[in-house]
C-alpha positions as CSV (number, residue, x, y, z in Angstrom):
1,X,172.3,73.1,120.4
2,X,171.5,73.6,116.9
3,X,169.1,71.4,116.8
4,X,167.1,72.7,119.7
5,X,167.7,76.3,118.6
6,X,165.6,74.7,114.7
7,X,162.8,73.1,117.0
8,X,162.4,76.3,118.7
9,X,162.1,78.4,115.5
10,X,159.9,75.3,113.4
11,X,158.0,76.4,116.7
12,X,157.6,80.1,116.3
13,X,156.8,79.5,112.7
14,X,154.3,77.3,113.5
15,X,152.5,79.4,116.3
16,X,152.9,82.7,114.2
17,X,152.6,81.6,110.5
18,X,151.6,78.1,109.7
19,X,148.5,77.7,112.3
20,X,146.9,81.3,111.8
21,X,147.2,80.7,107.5
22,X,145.3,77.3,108.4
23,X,142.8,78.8,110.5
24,X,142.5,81.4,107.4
25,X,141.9,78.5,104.9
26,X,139.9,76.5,106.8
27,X,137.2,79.6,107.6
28,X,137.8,80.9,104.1
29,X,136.6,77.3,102.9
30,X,133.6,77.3,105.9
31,X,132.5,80.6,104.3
32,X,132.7,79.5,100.8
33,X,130.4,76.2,101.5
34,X,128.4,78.5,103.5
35,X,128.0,80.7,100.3
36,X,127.3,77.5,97.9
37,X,125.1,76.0,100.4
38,X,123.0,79.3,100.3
39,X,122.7,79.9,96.8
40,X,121.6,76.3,96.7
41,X,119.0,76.5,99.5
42,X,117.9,80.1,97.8
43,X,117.9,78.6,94.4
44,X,115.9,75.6,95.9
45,X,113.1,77.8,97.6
46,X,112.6,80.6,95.0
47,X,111.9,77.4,92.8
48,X,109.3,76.0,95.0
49,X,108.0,79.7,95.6
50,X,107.2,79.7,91.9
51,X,105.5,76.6,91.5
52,X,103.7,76.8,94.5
53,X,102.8,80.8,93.4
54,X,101.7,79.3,89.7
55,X,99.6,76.5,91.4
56,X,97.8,78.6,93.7
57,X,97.1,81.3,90.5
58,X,96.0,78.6,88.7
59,X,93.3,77.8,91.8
60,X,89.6,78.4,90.9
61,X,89.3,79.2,94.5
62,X,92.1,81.6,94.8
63,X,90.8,83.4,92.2
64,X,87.5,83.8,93.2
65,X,88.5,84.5,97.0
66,X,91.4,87.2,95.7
67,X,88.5,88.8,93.6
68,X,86.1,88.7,96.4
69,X,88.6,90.1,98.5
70,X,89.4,93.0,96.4
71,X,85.5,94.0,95.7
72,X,84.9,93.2,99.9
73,X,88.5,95.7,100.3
74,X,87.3,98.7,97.9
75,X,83.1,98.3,98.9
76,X,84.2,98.4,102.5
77,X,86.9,101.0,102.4
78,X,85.0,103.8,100.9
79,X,82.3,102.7,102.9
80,X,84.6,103.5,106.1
81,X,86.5,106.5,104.7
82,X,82.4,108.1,104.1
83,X,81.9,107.0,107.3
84,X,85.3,108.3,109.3
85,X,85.1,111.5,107.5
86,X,81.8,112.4,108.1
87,X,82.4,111.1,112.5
88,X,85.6,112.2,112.6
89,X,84.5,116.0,111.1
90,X,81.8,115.8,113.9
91,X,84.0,114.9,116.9
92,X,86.4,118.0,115.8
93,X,83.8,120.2,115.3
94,X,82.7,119.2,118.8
95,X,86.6,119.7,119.9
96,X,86.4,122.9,118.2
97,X,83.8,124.8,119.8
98,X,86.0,124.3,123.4
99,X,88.4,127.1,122.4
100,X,85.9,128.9,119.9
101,X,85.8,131.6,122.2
102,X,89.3,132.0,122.4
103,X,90.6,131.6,118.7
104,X,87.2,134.0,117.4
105,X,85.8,130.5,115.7
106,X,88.3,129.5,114.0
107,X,89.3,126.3,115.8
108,X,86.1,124.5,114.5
109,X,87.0,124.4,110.7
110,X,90.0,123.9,112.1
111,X,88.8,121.1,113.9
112,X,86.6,119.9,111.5
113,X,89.4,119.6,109.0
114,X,91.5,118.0,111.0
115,X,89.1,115.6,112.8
116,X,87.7,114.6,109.0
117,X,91.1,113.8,107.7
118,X,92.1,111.5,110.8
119,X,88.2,109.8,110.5
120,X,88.7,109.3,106.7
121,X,92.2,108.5,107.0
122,X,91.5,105.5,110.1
123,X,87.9,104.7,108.5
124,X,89.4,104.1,105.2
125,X,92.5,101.6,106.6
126,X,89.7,100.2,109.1
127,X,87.3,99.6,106.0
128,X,89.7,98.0,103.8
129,X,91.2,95.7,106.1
130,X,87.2,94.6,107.0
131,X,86.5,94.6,103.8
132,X,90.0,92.0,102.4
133,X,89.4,89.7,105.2
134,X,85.8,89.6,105.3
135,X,85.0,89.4,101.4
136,X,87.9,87.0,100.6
137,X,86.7,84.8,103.3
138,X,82.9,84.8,102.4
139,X,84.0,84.2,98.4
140,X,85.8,81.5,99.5
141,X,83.0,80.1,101.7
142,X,80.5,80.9,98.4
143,X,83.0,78.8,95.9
144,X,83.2,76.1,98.2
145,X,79.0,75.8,98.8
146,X,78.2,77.0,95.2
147,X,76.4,73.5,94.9
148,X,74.2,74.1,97.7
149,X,71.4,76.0,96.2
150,X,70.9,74.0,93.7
151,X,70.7,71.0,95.7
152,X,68.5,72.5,97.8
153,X,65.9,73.5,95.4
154,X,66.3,69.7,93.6
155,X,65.0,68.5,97.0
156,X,62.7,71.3,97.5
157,X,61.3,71.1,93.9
158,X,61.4,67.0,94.3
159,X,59.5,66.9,97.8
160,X,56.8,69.7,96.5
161,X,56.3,67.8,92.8
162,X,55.1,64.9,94.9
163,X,52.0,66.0,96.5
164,X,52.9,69.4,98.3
165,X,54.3,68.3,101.7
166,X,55.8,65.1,100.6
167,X,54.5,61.2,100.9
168,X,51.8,61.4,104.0
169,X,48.9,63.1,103.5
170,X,47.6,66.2,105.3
């Protein structure tokens, strides 16, 4: 009876105490490699980050197509906040003169305001997003042709310096 009565208690200790205090180590330890695998995999990445960030600085190309970019971004972007202001000014001067009547004519500065600020506002985001993708992609095209021109006009000079129109006569 004693016996059975110290199984039956090693049992309740074991449901109540020693399993939950495993299952607390064992997910404190999952957490911790968890942790120390992270930091390693972060530690890892913003490594490669950085020497993939100095390599691409370091890139003619990059540089010349994050310059063109910037010029394409600042042409363009003033170019469509002009633009916005002076269309979207219109269209609420247009909007304005509906309730002119009503508000003695004050609802087409009103509008003009309001429709100028929204055109140079949208015209100006519209622009500069134009303007990145467009100039950064056509100074990168221009790096990577930069030979052509002067190939060309080898050829051009080379076929012309031999008698005009090349090797048969005319």
């Amino acid at each position: 009876s004693a016996v059975y009565v110290s199984a039956k208690l090693y049992d309740v200790y074991d449901l109540f105490v020693a399993r939950p205090t495993n299952a607390v180590k064992a997910a404190n330890r999952k957490v911790r490699d968890g942790v120390r695998n992270s930091a390693v995999y972060t530690k890892d990445k913003a490594l490669k980050s950085t020497e993939f960030m100095k390599s691409a600085a370091a890139n003619r190309q990059v540089q010349v197509s994050v310059a063109g970019a910037g010029a394409g971004s600042i042409a363009l972007g003033t170019a469509g906040a002009a633009a916005g202001a002076l269309g979207g000014g219109t269209v609420g001067a247009l909007v304005g003169l509906v309730p002119a009547v009503f508000t003695f004519g004050l609802s087409i500065p009103i509008g003009i305001a309001v429709g100028g600020a929204t055109g140079l506002v949208t015209g100006g985001a519209v622009g500069s997003g134009v303007g990145f993708a467009g100039g950064g992609g056509l100074a990168c095209l221009a790096y990577r042709q930069r030979g052509l021109p002067g190939n060309l006009f080898h050829y051009a000079s080379s076929r012309l310096g031999s008698g005009g129109y090349g090797d048969d006569e005319h």
